[in-house]
MDAnalysis code that builds the backbone (N, CA, C; Angstrom):
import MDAnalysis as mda
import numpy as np

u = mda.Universe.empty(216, n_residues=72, atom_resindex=np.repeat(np.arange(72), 3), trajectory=True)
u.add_TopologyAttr("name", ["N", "CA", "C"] * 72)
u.add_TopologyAttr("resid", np.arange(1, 73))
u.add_TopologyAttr("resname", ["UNK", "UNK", "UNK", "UNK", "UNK", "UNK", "UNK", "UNK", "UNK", "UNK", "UNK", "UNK", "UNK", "UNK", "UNK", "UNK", "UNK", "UNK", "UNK", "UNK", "UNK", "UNK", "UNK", "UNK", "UNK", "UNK", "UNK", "UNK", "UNK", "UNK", "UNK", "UNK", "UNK", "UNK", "UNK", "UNK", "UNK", "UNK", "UNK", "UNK", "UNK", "UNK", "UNK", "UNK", "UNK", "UNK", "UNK", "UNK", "UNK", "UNK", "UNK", "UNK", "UNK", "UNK", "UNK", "UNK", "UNK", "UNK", "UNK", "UNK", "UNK", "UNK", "UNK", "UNK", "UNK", "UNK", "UNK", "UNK", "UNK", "UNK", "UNK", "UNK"])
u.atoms.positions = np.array([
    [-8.027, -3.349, 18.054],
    [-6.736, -3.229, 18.697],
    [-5.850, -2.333, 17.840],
    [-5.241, -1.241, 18.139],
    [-4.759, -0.751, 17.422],
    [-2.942, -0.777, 17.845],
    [-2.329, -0.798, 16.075],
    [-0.750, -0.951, 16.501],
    [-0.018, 0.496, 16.403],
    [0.664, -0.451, 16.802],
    [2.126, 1.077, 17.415],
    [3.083, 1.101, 16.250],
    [3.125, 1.523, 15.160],
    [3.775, 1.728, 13.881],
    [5.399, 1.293, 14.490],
    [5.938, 2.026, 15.744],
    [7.245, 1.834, 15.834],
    [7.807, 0.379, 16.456],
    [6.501, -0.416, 17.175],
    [6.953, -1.688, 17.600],
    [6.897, -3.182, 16.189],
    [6.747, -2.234, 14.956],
    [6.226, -3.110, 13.497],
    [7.339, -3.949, 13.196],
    [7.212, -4.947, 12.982],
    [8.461, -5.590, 12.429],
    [9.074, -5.206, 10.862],
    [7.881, -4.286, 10.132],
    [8.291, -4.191, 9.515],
    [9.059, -2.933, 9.116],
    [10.617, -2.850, 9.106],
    [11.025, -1.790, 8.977],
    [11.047, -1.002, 7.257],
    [10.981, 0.212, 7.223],
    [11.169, 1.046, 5.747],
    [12.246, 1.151, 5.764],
    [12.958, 0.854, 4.361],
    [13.677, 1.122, 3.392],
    [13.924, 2.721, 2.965],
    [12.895, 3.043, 2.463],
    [12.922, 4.059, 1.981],
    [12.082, 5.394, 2.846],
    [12.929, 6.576, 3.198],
    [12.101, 7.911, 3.945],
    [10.811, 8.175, 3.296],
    [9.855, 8.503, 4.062],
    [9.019, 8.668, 3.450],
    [7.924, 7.709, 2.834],
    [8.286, 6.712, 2.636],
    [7.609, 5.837, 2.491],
    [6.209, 5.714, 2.743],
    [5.936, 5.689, 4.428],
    [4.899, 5.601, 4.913],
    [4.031, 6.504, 4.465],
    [4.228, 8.107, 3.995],
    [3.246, 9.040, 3.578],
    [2.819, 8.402, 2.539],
    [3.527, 7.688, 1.346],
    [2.995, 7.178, 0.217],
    [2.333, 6.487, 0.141],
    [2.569, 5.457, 1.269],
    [1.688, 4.631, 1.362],
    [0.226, 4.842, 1.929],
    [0.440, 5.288, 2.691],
    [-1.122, 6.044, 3.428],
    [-1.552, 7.215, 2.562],
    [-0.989, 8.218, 1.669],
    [-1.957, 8.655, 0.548],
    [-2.449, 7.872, -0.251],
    [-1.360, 6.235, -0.754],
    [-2.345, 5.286, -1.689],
    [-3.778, 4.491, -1.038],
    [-3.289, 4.751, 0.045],
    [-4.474, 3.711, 0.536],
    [-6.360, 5.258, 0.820],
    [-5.534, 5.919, 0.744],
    [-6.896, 6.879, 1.384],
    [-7.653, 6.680, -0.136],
    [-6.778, 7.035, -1.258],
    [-7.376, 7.054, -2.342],
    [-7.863, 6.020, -3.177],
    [-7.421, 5.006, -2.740],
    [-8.380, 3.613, -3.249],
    [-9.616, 3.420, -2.217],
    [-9.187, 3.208, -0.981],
    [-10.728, 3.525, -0.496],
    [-11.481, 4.519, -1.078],
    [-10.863, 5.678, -0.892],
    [-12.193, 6.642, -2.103],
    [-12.195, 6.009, -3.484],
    [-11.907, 5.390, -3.703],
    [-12.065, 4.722, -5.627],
    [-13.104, 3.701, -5.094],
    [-12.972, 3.194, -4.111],
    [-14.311, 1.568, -3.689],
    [-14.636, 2.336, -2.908],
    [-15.342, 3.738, -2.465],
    [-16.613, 3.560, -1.934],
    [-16.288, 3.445, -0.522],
    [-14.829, 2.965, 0.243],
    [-14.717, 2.594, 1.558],
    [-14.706, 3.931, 2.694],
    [-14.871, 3.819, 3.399],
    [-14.577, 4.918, 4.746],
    [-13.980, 3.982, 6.053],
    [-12.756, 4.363, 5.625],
    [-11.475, 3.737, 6.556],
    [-11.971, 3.847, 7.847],
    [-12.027, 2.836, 9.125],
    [-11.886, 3.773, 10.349],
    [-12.309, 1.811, 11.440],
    [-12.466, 1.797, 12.320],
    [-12.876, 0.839, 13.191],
    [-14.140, 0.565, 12.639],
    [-14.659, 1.025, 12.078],
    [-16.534, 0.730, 11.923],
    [-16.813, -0.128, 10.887],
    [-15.376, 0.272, 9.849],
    [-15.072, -0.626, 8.542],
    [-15.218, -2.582, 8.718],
    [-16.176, -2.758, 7.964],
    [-15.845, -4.338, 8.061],
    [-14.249, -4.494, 6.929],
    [-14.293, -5.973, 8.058],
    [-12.551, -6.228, 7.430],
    [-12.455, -6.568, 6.558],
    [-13.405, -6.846, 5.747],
    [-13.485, -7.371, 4.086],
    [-13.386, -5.923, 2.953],
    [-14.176, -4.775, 3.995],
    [-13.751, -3.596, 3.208],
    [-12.460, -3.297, 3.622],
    [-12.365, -3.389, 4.162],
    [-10.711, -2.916, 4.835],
    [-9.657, -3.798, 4.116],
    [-10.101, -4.980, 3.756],
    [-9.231, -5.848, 3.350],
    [-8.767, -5.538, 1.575],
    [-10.298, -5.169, 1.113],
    [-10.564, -5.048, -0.249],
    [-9.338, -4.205, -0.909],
    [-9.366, -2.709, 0.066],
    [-8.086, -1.802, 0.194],
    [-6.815, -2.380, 0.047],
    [-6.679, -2.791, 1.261],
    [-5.420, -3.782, 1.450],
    [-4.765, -4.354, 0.243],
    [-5.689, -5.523, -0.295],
    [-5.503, -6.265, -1.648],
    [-5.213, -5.283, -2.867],
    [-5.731, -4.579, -3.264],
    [-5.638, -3.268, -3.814],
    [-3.986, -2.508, -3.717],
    [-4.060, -1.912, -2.763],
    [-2.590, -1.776, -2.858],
    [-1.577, -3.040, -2.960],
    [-1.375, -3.590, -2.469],
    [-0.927, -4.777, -2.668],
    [-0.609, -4.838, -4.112],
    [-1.370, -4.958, -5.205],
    [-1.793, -5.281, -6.440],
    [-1.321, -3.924, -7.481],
    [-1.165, -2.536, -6.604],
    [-0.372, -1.836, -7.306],
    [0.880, -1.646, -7.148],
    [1.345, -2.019, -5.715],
    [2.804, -1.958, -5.599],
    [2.899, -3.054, -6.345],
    [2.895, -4.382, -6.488],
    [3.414, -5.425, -7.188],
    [3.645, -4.910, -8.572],
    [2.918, -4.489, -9.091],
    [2.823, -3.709, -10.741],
    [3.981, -2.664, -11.089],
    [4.053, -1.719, -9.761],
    [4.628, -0.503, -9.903],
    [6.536, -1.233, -9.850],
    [6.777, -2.430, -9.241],
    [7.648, -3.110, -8.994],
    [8.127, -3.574, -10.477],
    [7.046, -4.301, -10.783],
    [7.249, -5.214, -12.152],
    [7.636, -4.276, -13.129],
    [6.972, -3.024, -13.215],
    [7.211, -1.682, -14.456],
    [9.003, -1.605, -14.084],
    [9.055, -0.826, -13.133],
    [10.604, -0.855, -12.269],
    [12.029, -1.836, -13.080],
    [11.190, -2.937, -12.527],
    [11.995, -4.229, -12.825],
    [12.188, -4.251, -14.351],
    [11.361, -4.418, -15.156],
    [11.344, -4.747, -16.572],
    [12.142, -3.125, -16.842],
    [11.830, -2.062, -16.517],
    [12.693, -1.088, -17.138],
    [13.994, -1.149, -17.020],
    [14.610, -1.569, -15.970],
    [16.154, -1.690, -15.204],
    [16.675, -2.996, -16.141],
    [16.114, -3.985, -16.473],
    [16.433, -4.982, -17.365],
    [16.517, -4.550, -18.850],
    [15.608, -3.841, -19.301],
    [15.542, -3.196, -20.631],
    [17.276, -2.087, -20.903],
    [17.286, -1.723, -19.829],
    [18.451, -0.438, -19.637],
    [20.326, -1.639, -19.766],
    [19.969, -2.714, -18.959],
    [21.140, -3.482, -19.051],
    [21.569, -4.386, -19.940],
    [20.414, -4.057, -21.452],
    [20.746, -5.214, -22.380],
    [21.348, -4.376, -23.396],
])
């Protein structure tokens, strides 16, 4: 089933966004080996998923701890 990006609940924050996000994801599938597409089992698809997931959280935490470092 495929979705309609503009009916998403989830809205962006930031322009652009979405390119970043879909260049991170092409390139972790190429880091595991995956080939994105309907044919993908959802565990590879998922693997991705988790993956980004796991670098935005990081890229957040770097963020965070720097902005705290700057206000002491």
């Amino acid at each position: 089933m495929a979705t309609n990006r503009s009916n998403s609940s989830n809205q962006l924050v930031v322009p652009g966004a979405q390119q970043a996000i879909d260049q991170m994801k092409y390139e972790i599938a190429q880091e595991f080996g995956v080939n994105l597409g309907a044919d993908t089992t959802s565990r590879a698809n998922g693997s991705v998923g988790g993956e980004i997931t796991k670098r935005l959280v990081s890229l957040a935490q770097q963020q965070i701890s720097g902005y705290q470092g700057q206000q002491q």
